[in-house]
N, C-alpha and C positions, 0 to 999 in steps of 0.2 A: 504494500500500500504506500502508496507516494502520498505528499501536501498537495491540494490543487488548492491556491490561493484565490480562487474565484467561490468555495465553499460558501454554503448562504452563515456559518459562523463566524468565517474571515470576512464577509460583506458587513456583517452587524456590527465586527471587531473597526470597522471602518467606517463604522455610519451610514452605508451604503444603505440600509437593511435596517428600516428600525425596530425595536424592540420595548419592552415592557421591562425597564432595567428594575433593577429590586437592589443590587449593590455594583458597585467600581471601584475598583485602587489599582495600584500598579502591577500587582498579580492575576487580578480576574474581574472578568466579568459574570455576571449573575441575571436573568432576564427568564421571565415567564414561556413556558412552554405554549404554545401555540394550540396542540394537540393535546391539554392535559390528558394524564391517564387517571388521575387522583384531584381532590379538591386540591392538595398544593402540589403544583411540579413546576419546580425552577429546575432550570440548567443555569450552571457555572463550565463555563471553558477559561482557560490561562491567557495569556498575554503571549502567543507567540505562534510560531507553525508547525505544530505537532500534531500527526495524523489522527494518534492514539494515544492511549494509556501508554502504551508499551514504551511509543516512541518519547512521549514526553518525560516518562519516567530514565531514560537511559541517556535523552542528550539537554533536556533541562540544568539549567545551572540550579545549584541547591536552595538559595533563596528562594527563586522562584516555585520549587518545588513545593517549601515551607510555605510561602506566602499565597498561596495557592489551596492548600489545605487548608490553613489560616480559615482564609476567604470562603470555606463553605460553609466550616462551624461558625464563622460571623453569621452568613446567611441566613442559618438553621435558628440559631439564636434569635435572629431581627424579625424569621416567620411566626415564633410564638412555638416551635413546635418540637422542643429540646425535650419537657418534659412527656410529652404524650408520644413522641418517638417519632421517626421517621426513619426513611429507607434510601441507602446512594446506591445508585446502580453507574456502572459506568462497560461502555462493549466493547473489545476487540476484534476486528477482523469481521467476516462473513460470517464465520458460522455463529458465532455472538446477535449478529444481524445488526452491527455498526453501521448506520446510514449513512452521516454525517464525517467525511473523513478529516475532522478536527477533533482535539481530545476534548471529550466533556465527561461532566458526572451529571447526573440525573440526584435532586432531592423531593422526595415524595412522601406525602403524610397529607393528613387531614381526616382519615377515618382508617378503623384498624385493614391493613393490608395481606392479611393471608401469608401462605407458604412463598417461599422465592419460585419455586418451580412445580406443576402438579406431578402429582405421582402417577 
């Protein structure tokens, strides 16, 4: 999987594309899910061109790494939804079924959310 810098997350990271932002610093951004699957689904992506988890976790500088994780418990925190729990998913690859080839995590809550996967 390569960066294609025309992604609709590098559009929005550019303003091209606007969004329903919920947080910004210099590690992330945070914006409402279009397609919620949950009463809350924010996405947070980082501040740079990494396709995936994989890839940002391996050529990220450590800061960013830090401030980036930072920036989701900020989020979780600012949704009200720390105590009642929520859920980060984040995909690699195809068979994960990563859409989006920018890394994101997925924060979801608002009502209790079942098993990760059916049996």
């Amino acid at each position: 999987m390569s960066y294609d810098p025309n992604n609709i997350f590098a559009k929005i990271l550019r303003g091209e594309i606007p969004c329903t932002k919920r947080y910004e610093d210099d590690c992330a951004l945070a914006f409402d899910d279009i397609q919620p699957a949950a009463p809350v689904h924010v996405l947070v992506i980082p501040k740079g061109d990494y396709c995936s988890f994989d890839d940002f976790v391996l050529r990220a500088p450590d800061v960013l790494k830090i401030g980036f994780f930072a920036a989701i418990q900020t989020v979780a925190a600012q949704l009200g939804v720390v105590e009642t729990g929520y859920r980060l998913i984040t995909n690699h690859g195809a068979d994960a079924n990563q859409t989006v080839a920018h890394c994101h995590v997925h924060i979801l809550a608002g009502r209790p959310l079942g098993a990760l996967l059916p049996y």
